[in-house]
Backbone as a chain_set.jsonl record, in Angstrom:
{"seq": "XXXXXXXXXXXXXXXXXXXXXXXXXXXXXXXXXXXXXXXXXXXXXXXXXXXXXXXXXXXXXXXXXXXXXXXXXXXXXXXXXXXXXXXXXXXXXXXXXXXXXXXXXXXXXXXXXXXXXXXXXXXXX", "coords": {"N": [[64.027, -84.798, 147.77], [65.056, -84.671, 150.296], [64.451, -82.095, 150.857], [61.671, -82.203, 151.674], [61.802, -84.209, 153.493], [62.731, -82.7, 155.575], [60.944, -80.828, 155.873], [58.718, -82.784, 156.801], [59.819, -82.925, 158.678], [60.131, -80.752, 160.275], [57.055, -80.09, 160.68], [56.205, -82.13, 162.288], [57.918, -81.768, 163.727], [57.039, -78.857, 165.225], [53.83, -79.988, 165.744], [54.484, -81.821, 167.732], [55.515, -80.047, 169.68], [53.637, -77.871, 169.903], [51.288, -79.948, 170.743], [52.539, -80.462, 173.495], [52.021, -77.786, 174.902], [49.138, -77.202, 174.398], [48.945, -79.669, 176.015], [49.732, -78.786, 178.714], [48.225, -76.072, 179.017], [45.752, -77.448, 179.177], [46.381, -79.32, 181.529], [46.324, -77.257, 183.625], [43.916, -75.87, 183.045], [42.501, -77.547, 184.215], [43.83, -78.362, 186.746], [43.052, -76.099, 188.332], [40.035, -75.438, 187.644], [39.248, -77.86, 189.145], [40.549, -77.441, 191.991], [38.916, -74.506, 192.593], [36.533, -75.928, 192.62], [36.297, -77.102, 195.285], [35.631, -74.717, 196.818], [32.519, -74.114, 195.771], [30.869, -75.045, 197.118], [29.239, -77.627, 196.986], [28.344, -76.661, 194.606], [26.517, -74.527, 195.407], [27.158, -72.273, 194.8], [27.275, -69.419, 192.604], [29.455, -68.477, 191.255], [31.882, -69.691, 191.65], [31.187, -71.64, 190.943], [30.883, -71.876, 188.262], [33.19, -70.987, 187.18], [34.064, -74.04, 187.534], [33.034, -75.023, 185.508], [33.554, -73.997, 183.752], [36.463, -74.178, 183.419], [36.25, -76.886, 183.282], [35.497, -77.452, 180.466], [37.437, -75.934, 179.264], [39.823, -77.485, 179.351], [39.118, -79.78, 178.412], [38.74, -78.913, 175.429], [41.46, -77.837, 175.452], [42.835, -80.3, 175.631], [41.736, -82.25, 173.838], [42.631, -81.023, 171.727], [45.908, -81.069, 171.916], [45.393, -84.382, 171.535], [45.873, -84.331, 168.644], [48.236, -84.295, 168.039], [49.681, -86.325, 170.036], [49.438, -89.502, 170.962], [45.911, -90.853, 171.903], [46.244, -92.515, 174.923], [48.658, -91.4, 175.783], [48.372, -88.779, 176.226], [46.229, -88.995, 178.101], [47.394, -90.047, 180.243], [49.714, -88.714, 180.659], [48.228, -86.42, 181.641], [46.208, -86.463, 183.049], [48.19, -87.583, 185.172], [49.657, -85.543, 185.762], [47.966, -83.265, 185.913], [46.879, -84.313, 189.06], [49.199, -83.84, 190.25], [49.409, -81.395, 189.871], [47.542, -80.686, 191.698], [47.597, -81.028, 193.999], [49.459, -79.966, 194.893], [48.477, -76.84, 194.505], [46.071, -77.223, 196.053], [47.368, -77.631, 198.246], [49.031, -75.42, 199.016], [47.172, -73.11, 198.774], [44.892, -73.991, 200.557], [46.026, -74.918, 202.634], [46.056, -77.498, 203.282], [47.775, -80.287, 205.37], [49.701, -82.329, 204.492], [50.994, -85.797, 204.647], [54.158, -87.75, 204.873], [54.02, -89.742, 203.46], [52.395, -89.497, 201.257], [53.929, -87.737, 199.789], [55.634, -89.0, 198.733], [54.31, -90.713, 196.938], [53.349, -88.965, 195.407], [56.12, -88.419, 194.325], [56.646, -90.612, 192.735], [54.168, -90.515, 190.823], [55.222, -88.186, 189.2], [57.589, -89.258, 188.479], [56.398, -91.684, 187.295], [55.575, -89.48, 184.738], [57.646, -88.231, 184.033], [59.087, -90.713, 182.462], [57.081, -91.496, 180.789], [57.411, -89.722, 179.159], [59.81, -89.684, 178.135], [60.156, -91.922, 177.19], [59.853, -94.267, 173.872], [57.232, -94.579, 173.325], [55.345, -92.467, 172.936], [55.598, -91.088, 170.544], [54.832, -91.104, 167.002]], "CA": [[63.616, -85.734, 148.799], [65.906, -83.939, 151.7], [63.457, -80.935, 151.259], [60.826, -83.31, 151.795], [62.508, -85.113, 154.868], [63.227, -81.834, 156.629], [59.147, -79.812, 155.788], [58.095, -83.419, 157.062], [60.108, -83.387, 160.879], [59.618, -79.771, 160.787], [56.045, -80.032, 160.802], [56.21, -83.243, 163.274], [58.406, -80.839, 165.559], [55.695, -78.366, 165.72], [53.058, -80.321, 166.079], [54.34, -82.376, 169.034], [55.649, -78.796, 170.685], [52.269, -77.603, 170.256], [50.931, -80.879, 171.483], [52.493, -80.377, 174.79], [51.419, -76.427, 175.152], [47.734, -77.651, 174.665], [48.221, -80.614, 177.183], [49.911, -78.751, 179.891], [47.052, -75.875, 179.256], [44.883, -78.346, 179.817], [46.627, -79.103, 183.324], [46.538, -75.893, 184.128], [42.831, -75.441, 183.281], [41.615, -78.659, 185.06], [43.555, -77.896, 188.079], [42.382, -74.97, 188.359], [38.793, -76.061, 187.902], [39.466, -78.452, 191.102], [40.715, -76.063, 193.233], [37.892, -74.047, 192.798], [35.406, -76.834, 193.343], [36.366, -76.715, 196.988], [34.662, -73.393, 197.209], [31.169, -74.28, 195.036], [29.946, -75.48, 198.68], [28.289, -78.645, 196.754], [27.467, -76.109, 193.722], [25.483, -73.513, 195.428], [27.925, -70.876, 194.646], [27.145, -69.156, 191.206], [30.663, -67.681, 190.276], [33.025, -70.385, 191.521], [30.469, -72.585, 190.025], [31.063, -70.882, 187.063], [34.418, -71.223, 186.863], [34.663, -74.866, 187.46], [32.473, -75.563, 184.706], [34.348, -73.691, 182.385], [37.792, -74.666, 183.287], [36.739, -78.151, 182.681], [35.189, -77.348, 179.244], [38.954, -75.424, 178.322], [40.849, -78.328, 179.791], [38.863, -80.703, 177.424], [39.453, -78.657, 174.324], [42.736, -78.361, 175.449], [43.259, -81.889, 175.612], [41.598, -82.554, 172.294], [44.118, -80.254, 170.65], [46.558, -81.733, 172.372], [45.44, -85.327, 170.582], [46.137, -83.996, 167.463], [50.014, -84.834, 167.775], [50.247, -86.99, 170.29], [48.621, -90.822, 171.163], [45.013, -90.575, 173.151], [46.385, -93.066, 175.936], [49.814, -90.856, 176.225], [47.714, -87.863, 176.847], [45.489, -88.818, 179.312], [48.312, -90.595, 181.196], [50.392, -87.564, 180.896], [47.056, -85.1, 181.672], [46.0, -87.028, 185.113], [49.207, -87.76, 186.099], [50.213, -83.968, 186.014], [46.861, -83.487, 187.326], [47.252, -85.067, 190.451], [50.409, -83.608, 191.428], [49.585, -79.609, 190.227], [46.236, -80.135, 192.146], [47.888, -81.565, 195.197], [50.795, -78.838, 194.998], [47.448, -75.858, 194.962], [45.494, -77.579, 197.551], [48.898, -77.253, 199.632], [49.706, -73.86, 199.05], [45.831, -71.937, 198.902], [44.008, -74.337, 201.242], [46.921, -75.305, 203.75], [46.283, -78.892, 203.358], [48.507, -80.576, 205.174], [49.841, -83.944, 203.677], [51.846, -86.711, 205.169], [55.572, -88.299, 204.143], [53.697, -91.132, 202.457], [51.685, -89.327, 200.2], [54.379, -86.818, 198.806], [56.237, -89.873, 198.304], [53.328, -90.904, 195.806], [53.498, -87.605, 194.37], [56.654, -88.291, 193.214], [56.206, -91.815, 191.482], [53.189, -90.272, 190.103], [55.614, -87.114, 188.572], [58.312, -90.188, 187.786], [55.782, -92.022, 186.452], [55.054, -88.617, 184.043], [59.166, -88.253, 183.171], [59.44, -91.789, 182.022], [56.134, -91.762, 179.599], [57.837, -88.791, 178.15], [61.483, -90.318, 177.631], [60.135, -93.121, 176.212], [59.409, -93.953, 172.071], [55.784, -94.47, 173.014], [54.736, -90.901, 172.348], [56.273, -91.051, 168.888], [54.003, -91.716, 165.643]], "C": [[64.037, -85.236, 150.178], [64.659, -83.014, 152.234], [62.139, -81.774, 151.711], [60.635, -83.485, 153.237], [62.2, -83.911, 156.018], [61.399, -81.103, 156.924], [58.842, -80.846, 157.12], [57.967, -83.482, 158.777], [60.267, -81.929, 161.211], [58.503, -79.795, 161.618], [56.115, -81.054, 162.124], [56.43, -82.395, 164.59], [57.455, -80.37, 166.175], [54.683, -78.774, 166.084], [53.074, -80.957, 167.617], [54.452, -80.951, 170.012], [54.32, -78.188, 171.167], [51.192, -78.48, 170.789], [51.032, -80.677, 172.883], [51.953, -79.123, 175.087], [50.403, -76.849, 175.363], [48.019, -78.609, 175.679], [48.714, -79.964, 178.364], [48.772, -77.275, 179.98], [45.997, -76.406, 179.561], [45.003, -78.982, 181.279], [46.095, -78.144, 183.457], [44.865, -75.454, 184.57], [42.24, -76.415, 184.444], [42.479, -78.721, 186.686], [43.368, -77.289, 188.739], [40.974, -74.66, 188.892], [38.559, -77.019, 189.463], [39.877, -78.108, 191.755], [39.133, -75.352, 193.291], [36.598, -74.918, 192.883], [35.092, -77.293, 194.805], [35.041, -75.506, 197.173], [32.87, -73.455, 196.062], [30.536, -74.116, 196.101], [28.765, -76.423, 197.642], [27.529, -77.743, 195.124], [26.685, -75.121, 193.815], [25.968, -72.212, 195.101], [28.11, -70.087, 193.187], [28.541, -69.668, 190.966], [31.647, -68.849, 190.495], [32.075, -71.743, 190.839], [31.386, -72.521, 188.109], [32.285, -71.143, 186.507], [35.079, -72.787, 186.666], [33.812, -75.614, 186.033], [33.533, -75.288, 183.296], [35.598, -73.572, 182.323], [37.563, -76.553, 182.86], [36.638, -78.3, 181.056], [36.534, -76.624, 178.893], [39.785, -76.69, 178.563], [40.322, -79.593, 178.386], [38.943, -80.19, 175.839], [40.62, -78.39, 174.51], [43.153, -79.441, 175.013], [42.786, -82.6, 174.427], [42.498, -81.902, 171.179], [45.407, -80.769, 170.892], [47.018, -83.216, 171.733], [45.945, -85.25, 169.53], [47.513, -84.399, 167.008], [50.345, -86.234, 168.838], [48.999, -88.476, 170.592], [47.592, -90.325, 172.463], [45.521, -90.982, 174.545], [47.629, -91.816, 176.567], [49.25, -89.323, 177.102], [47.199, -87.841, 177.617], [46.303, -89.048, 180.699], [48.814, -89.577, 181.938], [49.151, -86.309, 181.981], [47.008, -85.597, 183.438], [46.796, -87.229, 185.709], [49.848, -86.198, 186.793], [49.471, -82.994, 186.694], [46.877, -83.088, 188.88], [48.391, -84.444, 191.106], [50.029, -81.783, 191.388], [48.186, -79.339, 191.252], [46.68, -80.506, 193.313], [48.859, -80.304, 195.854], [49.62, -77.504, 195.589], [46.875, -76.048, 195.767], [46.576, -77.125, 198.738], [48.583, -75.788, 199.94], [48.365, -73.274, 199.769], [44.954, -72.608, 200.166], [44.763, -74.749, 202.778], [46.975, -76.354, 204.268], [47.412, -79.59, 203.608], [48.873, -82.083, 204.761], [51.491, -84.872, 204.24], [52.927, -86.902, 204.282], [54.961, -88.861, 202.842], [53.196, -90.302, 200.904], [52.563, -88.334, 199.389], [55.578, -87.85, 198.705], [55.604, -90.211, 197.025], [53.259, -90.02, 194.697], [54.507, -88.029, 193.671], [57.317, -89.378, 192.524], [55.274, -91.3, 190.659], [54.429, -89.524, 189.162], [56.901, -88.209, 187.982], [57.832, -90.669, 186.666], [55.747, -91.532, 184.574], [56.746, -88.95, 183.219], [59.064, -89.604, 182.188], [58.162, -91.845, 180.933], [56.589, -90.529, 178.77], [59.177, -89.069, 177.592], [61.205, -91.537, 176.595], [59.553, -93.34, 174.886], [58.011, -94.407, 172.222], [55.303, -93.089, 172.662], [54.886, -90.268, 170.695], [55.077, -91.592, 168.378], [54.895, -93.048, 164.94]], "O": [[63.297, -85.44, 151.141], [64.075, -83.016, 153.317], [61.959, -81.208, 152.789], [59.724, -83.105, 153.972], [61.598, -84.1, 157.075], [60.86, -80.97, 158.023], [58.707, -80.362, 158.244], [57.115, -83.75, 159.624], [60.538, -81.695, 162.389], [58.553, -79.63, 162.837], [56.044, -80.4, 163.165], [55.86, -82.244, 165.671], [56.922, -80.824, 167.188], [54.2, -78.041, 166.946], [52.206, -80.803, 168.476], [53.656, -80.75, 170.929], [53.944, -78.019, 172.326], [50.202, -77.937, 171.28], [50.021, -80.668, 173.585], [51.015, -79.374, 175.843], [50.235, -77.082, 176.561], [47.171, -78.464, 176.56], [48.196, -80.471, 179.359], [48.306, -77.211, 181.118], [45.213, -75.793, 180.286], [44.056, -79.145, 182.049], [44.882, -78.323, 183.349], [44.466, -74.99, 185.638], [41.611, -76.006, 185.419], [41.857, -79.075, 187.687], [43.419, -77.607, 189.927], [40.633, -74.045, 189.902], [37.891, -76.803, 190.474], [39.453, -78.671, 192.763], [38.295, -75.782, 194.083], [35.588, -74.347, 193.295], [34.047, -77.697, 195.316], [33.879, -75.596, 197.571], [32.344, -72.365, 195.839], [29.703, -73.219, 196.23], [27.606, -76.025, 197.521], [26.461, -78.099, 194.627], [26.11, -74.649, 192.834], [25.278, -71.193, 195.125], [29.218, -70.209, 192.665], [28.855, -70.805, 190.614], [32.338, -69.085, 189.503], [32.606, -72.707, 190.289], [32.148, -73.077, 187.318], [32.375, -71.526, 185.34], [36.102, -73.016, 186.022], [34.113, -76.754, 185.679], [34.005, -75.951, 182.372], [36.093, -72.966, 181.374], [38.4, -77.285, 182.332], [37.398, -79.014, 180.402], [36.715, -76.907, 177.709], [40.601, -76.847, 177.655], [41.115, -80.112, 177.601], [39.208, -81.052, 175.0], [41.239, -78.74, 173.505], [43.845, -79.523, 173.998], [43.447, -83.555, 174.021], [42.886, -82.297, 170.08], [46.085, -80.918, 169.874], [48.175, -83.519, 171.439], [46.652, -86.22, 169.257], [47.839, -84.751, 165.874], [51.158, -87.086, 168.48], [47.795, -88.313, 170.392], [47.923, -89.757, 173.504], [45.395, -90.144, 175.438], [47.491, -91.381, 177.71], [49.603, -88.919, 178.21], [47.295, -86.822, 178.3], [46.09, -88.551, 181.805], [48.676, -89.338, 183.138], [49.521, -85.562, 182.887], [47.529, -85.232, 184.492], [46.608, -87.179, 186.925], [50.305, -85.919, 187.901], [49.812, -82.202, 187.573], [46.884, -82.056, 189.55], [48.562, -84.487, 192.324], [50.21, -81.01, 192.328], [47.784, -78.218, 191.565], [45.765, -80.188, 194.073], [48.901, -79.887, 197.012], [49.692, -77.124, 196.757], [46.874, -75.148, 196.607], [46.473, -76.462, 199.77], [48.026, -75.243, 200.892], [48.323, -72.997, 200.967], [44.294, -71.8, 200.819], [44.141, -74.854, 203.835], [47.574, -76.594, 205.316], [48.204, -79.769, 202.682], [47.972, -82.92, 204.823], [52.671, -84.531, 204.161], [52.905, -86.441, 203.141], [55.218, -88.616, 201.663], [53.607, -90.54, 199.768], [52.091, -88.0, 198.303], [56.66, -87.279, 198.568], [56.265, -90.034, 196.002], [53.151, -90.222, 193.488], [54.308, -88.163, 192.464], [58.333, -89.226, 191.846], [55.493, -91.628, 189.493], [54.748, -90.26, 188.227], [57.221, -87.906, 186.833], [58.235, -90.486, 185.517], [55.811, -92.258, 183.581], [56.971, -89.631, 182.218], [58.948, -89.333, 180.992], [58.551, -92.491, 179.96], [56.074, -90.384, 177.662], [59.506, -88.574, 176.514], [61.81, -91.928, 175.597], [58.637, -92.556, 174.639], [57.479, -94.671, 171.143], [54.677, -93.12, 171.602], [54.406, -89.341, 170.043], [54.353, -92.363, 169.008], [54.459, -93.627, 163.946]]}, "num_chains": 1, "name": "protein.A"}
């Protein structure tokens, strides 16, 4: 029964570990994808076209692999919330957007927000 116990929260481990890998690839792709939707110019631009199409299509099998371990709501929460702040962080940096007190205040309730849905036993099965 031990051997059992232990296969069972092995497997659990892995799955959630690999849960988060797929959802923060899935950041990664989708802010990625919105960065480069700046430069489409409305879509007329093949290649960065190109790219934002098919960072959103990796970000969404990301994020379906991702499901696999953890709750749909926790994921999306987690996904847009993390989102929002790595696409705000790249806009900064590559585009030189600059951004007021207020709003990198927001940023980091949003990235609070993120800590606290991960501390807490909602993400658990």
């Amino acid at each position: 029964m031990l051997r059992i116990d232990n296969a069972a929260r092995s497997s659990t481990i892995w799955e959630t570990n690999m849960s988060w890998l797929f959802l923060i690839l899935g950041v990664v792709a989708e802010a990625m994808s919105h960065v480069a939707l700046k430069e489409t110019n409305g879509f007329t631009k093949v290649i960065p076209s190109a790219l934002v199409l098919m960072g959103h299509l990796a970000a969404f099998v990301f994020l379906g692999q991702a499901m696999k371990g953890m709750p749909i709501g926790i994921v999306h929460a987690l996904w847009a919330g993390l989102a929002i702040v790595t696409v705000t962080l790249l806009s900064t940096v590559i585009y030189r957007q600059h951004l007021d007190l207020t709003t990198w205040f927001g940023m980091a309730f949003v990235a609070i927000g993120v800590a606290m849905i991960n501390l807490s036993q909602g993400h658990s099965h």
